[in-house]
C-alpha positions, 0 to 999 in steps of 0.5 A: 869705194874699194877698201885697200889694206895698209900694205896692198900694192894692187888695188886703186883707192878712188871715190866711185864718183870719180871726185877726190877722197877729201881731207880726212882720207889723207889722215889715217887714225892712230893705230891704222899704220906703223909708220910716223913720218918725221922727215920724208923725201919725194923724189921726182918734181912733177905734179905728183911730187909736189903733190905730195911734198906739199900734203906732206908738209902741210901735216908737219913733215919736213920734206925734201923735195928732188928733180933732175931737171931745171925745173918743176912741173914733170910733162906740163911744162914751158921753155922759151922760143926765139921765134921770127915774131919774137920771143914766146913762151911755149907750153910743150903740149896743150893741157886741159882739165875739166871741173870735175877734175877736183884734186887739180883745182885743189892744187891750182888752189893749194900754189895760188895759181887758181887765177891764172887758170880758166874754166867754161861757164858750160861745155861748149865745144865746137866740131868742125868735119872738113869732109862735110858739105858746106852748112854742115861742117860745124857742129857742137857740143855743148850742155844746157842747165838740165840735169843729167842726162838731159843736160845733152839731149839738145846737143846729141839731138841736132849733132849734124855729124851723126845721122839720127839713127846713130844719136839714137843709138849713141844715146842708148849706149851712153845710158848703158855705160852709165850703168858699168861700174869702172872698178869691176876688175872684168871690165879691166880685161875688156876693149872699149871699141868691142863693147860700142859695137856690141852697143850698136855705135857704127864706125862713124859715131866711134870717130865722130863723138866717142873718139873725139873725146876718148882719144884726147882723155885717154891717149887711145882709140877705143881700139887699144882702150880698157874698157874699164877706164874708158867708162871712168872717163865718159861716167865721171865726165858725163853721167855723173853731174851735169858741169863735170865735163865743163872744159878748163885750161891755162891762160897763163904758160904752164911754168909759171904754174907748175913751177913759178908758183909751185916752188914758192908754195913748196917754199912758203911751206918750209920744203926744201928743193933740190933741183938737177939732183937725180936720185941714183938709189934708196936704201934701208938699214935693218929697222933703220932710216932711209938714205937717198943717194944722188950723182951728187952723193946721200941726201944730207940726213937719213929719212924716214919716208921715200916717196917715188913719184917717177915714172915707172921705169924709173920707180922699178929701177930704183924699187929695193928688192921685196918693195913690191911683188912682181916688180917686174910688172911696171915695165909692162906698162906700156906708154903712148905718144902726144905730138903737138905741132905749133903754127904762127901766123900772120893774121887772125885765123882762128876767134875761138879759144879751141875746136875740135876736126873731123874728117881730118888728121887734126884732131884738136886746135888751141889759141895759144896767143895770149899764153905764149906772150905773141901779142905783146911781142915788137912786129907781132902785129896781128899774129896768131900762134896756133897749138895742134894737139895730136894724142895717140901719135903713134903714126905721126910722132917720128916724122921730120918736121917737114913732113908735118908741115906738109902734112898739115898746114894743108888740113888747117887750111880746110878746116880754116878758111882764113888760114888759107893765103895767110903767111906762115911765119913760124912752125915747129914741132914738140914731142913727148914719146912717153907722154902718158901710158898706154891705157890698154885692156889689162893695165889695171892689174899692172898699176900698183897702189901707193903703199909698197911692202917696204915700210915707209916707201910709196909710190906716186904718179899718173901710172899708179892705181888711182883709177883714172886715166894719164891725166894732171888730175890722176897725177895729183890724185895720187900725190895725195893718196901717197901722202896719205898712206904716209900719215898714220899718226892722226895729227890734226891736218887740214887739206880743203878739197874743193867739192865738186858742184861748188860746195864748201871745202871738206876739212880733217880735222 
């Protein structure tokens, strides 16, 4: 673990396994910190912010939490639609977390939304290449229960959309990425797209696997990836036990997790929510409490703790002078693009819950028909709503909707064959233009720690120095990394963190 001193803005703080730091990380021992918070607030109500406004008040912090929107949950949220089958419920964009992404489901945990939420038994995903022959259109990936690395030998082996030459090689680069460290700072500066080609991996092994799942992870080809966080991504996933890539996701819209049962957890933990509060300025008096100052006026109270889980241009713009150095920097953090694109139709097209497209635009397709509530909506009938999950959309995220309707109710045809001659019976289109950021080589210097060189400010979020990618589990990773620079008296606090394969919680004492 790279060790990180209590000021250091520059360097991320993760387990080299890629699991959480467990309970007691989140508690510094007296005399580690200057700083005691009595009262605290965290501005900004996405994963992060709750995250943190809930460690914060589980250790006996009286916390406000703020959010300029209606709601809770940041980029992983639902709204209601008045769609021709009937109401539905709609997430913006199709979530996915994997069983090594053990700080999400200590949150899931944490607000009781555990159950709503689903996880394979074993990584199985389906394949599907429309330019194929027919016969050798659907391959899968999928572990057996052996240990790592044989865990996808069986898969990579019979994988129909590489030749064999190319599993060969795929499997020689797959060990030797195993052996990068992805906290070595030279890493950083690297592509991943360079580092496969030195390793032998042809154009159509980057499309066909490395691709396939980089893109989805890190909202990048390997072209415009770090090398240093793609690694993290395939190390932790896949080399380090054999369920971390095990796939999970909501059965449940995403509000009713990451607002429905988030604010009554923040509730049940005495955290007072603000919501349409948009935060405008933090200020400091010389040795003084901090004051929060909203479009609504100050926060009641002075505090003692500001945690800034926002993005990062918004962080910056709320950053007091001295808080960082070269705050500038956060607005070189760039940001990527998710477009998602939402078909309904008549019938049945697809009987599995995901499956990922070669040889086509379409890069993952979701059943969303439970979620949405469709099933239970009057003349839905036998209607099927589908979720086209495009990362990396640059090209595709300010097209009309005519366009991408055109575009790809053709491409689900070819992937589908049930799709073909059914009626489309709704189609409309979500976009997040600054989804996640850009993972591009270099990011790593730009993304700060959670403490800043202002006493009792810190910084939350996906964007932040958590040494993972954009994702729900690097958002709530550095919730509770915020937290615990927070926490510097050593008061007993108990925060259980599932251990990765299973094992019992860990717990400060």
């Amino acid at each position: 673990m790279t060790a990180r001193t209590a000021h250091s803005a520059d360097r991320p703080d993760p387990d080299p396994a890629g699991r959480p730091e467990g309970a007691a990380a989140l508690v510094r021992q007296p005399g580690e910190g200057q700083h005691t918070p009595r009262t605290a607030v965290v501005i900004g109500g996405g994963l992060a912010g709750i995250t943190a406004a809930l460690a914060l008040a589980d250790a006996g912090v009286r916390v406000t939490l703020t959010e300029g929107r209606p709601r809770l949950g940041g980029l992983a949220f639902s709204f209601r639609r008045s769609s021709p089958v009937g109401e539905l419920t709609v997430d913006n964009g199709q979530h996915v977390y994997l069983r090594c992404c053990t700080a999400y489901q200590w949150f899931l945990d944490r607000v009781g939304a555990t159950p709503l939420a689903t996880l394979q038994g074993r990584l199985d995903v389906p394949v599907v290449d429309a330019a194929a022959r027919p016969g050798r259109r659907l391959g899968r990936l999928r572990r057996t229960g052996l240990p790592v690395p044989l865990h996808l030998a069986a898969s990579l082996a019979t994988y129909p959309h590489l030749s064999l030459a190319e599993r060969a090689r795929v499997g020689r680069a797959a060990l030797a990425l195993g052996r990068l460290d992805p906290l070595d700072p030279a890493l950083d500066g690297e592509d991943f797209a360079g580092w496969l080609r030195r390793h032998g991996q042809s154009p159509r092994a980057v499309e066909a696997l490395w691709d396939l799942v980089g893109v989805a992870t890190l909202n990048a080809t390997a072209e415009d990836a770090s090398l240093g966080l793609a690694a993290m991504v395939f190390k932790t996933g896949l080399l380090s036990e054999a369920g971390a890539a095990d796939i999970g996701w909501a059965r449940a819209p995403l509000g009713e997790l990451h607002d429905t049962q988030a604010r009554a957890a923040l509730d049940a933990a005495g955290v007072r929510t603000e919501l349409r509060t948009r935060v405008s300025a933090v200020t400091r008096a010389p040795e003084g409490p901090w004051t929060v100052h909203t479009d609504q006026g100050p926060l009641r109270d002075p505090v003692d703790t500001v945690v800034l889980a926002v993005p990062q241009r918004d962080a910056h713009a709320l950053l007091p002078g001295g808080a960082l150095d070269d705050p500038d920097r956060l607005l070189r953090i760039g940001t990527a693009p998710i477009l998602n694109l939402h078909v309904v139709y008549d019938r049945t097209v697809l009987r599995r819950p995901f499956f990922a497209a070669l040889g086509s635009p379409v890069q993952w397709v979701f059943d969303r028909t439970g979620a949405s509530g469709l099933r239970d909506a009057p003349g839905a009938g036998d209607s099927q709503y589908l979720a086209v999950s495009q990362s990396a959309a640059q090209d595709d995220i300010d097209r009309p909707v005519a366009e991408l309707r055109a575009r790809y109710l053709p491409e689900l045809e070819r992937l589908l064959p049930a799709a073909r001659g059914a009626e489309v019976r709704d189609f409309f289109v979500t976009r997040e233009r600054t989804a996640t950021f850009a993972p591009v080589p270099g990011v790593g210097r730009l993304r700060p720690g959670a403490p800043t060189r202002a006493p009792g400010l810190y910084l939350a979020g996906a964007w932040t120095a958590t040494g993972w990618p954009a994702t729900m589990e690097g958002a709530v990773r550095s919730g509770l990394t915020a937290a615990r620079a927070a926490l510097s008296d050593g008061r007993p606090h108990v925060i259980p963190l599932p251990a990765f394969g299973g094992g019992t919680p860990k717990e400060a004492a």
